[in-house]
N, C-alpha and C positions, 0 to 999 in steps of 0.2 A: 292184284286182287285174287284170291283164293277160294273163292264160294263153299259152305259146308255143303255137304248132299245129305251125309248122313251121320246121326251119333247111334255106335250101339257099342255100349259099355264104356270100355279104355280106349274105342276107337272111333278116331273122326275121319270119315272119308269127302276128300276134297279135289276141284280143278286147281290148276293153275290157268289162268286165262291164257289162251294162245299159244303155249307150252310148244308144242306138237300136234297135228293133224289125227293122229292115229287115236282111239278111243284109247281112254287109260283113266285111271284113278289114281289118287294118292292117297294113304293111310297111315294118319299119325297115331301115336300110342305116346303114352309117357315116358318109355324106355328106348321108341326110335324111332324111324320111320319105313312103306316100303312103297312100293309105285307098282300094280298090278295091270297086266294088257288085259282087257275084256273081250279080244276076239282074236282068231274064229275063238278062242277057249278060255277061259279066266287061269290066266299064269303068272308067275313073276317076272317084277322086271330087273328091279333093285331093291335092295332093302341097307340098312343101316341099325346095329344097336340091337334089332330083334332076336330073339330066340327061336329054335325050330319049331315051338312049340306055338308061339305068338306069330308066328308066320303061318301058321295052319291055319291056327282062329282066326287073322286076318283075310284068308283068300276065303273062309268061309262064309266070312258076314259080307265080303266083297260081293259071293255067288248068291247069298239070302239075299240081298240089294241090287241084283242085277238090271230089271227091269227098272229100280228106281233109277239109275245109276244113268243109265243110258239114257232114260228121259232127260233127268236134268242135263247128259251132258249135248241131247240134241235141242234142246230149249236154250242152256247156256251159250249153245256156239251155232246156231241157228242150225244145222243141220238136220 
């Protein structure tokens, strides 16, 4: 199961249930995908497909989303 967090634009930011411990996001696009750490700082982790330019706008809606981001992911995985 995948849960959305969040749509904004060409991007869906998503869990993977149980994936890993460590907070993170995933972020599909129609052209790829890339998996961002949220702490201590919003960085990359991996990506696929994307552009350097879709990977900016990615880590930016990741940073606009942060507070949501981390709610749902302590709501999602009880933390």
């Amino acid at each position: 199961m995948a849960p959305t967090v969040v749509r904004d634009g060409a991007f869906r930011l998503f869990f993977f249930s149980r994936e890993e411990s460590r907070i993170h996001v995933h972020v599909a696009h129609p052209d790829g995908e890339a998996k961002f750490w949220l702490t201590p700082v919003v960085a990359l982790s991996t990506s696929t497909g994307l552009s350097t330019k879709q990977l900016k706008e990615a880590q930016s809606v990741v940073e606009l989303h942060l507070k949501e981001i981390q709610d749902a992911w302590n709501h999602h995985f009880g933390g």
